[in-house]
Every structure is written in C-alpha cells, then in structure tokens.
N, C-alpha and C positions, 0 to 999 in steps of 0.2 A: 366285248373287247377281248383281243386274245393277245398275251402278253410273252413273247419268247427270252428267255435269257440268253445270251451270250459274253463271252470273255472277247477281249477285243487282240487281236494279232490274228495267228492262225486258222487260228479256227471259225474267228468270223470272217474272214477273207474265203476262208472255202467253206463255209455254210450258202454265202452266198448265189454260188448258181444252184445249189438244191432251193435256195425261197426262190430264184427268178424262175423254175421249172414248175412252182407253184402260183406264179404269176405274181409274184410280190419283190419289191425291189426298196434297200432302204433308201430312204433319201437323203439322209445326211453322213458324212465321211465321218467316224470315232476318232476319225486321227485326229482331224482337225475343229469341230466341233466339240464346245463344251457340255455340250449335254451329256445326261446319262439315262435319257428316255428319249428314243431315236423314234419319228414315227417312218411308216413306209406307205408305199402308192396303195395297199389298202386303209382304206379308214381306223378298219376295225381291227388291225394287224399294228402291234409294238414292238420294237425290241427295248428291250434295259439291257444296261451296258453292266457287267457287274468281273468281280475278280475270278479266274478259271474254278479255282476253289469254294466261290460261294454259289456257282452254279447249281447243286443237289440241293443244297439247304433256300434258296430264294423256290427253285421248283415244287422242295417236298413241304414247307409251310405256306403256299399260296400267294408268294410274291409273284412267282410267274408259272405261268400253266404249261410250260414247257419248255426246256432246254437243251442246247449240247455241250456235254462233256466228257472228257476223256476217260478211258478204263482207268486209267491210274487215279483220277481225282471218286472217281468211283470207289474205286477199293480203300481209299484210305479215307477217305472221307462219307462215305457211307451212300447205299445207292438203296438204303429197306426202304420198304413203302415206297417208292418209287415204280415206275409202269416204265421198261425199259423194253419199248417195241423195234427198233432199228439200231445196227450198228451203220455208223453213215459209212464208213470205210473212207473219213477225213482225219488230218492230219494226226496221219501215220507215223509212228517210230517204233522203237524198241525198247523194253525196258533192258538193261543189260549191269551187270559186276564189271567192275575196271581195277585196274593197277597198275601203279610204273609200271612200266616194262622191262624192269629188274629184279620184280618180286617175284618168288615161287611161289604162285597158290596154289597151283595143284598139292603143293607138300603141305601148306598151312592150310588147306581145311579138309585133312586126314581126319578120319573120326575121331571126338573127341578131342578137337583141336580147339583154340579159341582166337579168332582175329577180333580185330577193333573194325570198323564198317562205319562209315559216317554216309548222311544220305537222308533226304527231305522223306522219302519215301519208307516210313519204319515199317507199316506194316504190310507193305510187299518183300520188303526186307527181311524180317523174320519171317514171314510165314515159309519164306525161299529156304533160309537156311536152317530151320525148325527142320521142314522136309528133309535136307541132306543129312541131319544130326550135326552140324556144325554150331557151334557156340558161339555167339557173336555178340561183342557189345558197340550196342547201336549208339551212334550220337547223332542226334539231331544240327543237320545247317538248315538254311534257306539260301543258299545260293554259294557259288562258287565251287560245288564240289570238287574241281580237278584241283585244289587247293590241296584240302586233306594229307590225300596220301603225300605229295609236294613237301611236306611240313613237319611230314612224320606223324601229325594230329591221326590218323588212320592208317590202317593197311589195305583197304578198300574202298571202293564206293559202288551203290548202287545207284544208280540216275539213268534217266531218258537220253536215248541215243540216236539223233537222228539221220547225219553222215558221217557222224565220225573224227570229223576232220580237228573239231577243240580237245578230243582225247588227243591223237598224235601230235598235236600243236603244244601240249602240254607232258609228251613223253607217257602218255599213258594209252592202254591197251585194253579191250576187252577181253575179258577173260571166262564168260558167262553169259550165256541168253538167258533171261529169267521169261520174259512172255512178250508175244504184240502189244500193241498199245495201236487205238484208232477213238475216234468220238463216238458216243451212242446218244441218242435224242432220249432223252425223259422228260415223263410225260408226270404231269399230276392227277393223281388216281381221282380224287373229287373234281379235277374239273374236265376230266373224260366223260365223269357220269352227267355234269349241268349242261356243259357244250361238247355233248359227242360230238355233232353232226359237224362242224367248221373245225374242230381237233383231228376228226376222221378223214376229212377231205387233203389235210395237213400232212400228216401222217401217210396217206398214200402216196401227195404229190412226192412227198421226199423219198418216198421207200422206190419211186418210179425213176425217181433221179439219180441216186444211191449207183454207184460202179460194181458191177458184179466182181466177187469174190477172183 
C-alpha cells in the first residue's frame, strides 16, 4: 500500500492532474466526504487527508510515504530527513513584507532599526531580516495578518501572497519579495528503500507531469 499525504484546498485540487497523469484518480470529493482516508481507482494507492502543516511530520515518521507540501511549510516546519525529489511547480505564490501604504519602511528598517513584524511564518521571517541586519520583533498570529499592522499590533507583516487583491482590499502594500513559494513532493527515505519500485514509478509519473520552469 502506498499512502500520499495531502492538505485539502489548493493543493489537492492541483495535485490532482499530476496522480491522473499517473493514472490514479481519487474517488471521493474531501469537500464533501467525511473521511480522512480517501481511497483511489488504484487499490494500492491512498490519500489521507491531513492539515498543510502536518504534511512533513505524517511523511517523515511513516504515517505516509509521501507528500506535497509547500516551500514555506517546509522551512518552518522542517523538511530534514526527508527525500525532496520534485518541485511540482503547484500552487504558486510569493512569500512577501507588507505595510499600510502609509508606512515608510524603506526608513524603518535602516540598519540597526527595530520594527514589530507579526506573521505565522517566524522563521522565514527572521532568517529574512537577520540577512538585512534589521531588528525585528516577531509576533506570532495564525491568521488574519492584514489585521496587525490595521491595529497598530505591527508595523509589518510577513505572509503568502497570491494576487494581491486582500493586501489593497485592506489598504496595505508590498513592500518586499522575500522568495517563491510552489509545492515539493516528499518522499519517506525508509519507504523509498522497502517500495522503490511503485515510489519510483510515482515519482516519474509526476516529475512527467510537472510544468516546465
């Protein structure tokens, strides 16, 4: 049995023509379906339906022998030990700094500056402004970012940005590219070595499916 992790929205909605380019289709809808073990027109082929965030930790302790997840859940949530052969080049954004669009950051993060920065994402966060030598203290949300700065709670935010449109919707502005962000398949190192052969098969079909760069 081979067992895929997936997060349900995005990313399973475009996972899906890379498993039907591998000739796997699931059968039942996450929307609508209670389950949380989906099976698909292979026998031997699973998905579990799990949070975007527990995707590396279900893959890298042997709940499922391989997954996709995003660069960002990656970096902050740890991608060691993990076998990261494909970037799928799905559900793309940008990670990005934002601001009302009243703020001067170019002034506030002069070296040896210090803003307040709220943002799910600390440790793309620091590691960003560690680089520039800018001083920042980080507060942890889980949602709502464009709140923050709104509130005064922040002078920034770091968060995934995908048109744009809830920044200007909310009077706030990029003001920094920090990196891409797209899904990468990870893969579980011990269960590469017990089922190469139907991993490997896996593995190419998607890498064949995969939209060139």
């Amino acid at each position: 049995m081979i067992t895929l992790a997936l997060s349900k929205g995005r990313i399973f909605e475009e996972t899906l023509p890379l498993l039907k380019a591998a000739g796997i289709e699931v059968l039942e809808d996450p929307e609508t379906s209670r389950k949380l073990i989906l099976p698909t027109s292979k026998p031997e082929v699973r998905v579990v339906l799990v949070r975007a965030t527990d995707v590396p930790t279900y893959v890298q302790y042997g709940g499922a022998d391989l997954g996709v997840a995003g660069r960002d859940v990656l970096i902050e949530h740890g991608g060691a030990g993990l076998y990261q052969p494909l970037d799928l080049r799905i559900a793309r954004c940008r990670m990005s700094v934002a601001t009302r669009d009243d703020f001067d950051y170019a002034a506030a993060v002069k070296q040896g500056s210090r803003i307040r920065v709220a943002t799910k994402y600390t440790e793309i966060a620091r590691q960003h402004f560690a680089d520039k030598g800018v001083h920042v203290d980080l507060i942890k949300l889980y949602g709502s970012m464009e709140l923050a700065p709104l509130t005064g709670l922040a002078d920034a935010i770091v968060d995934l940005v995908s048109t744009g449109s809830t920044l200007k919707a909310n009077r706030l502005v990029e003001v920094e590219h920090i990196m891409e962000i797209s899904s990468r398949l990870v893969v579980n190192q011990a269960a590469l070595k017990l089922k190469r052969e139907p991993l490997r098969q896996l593995i190419d079909a998607f890498a064949s499916a995969t939209p060139a760069a």
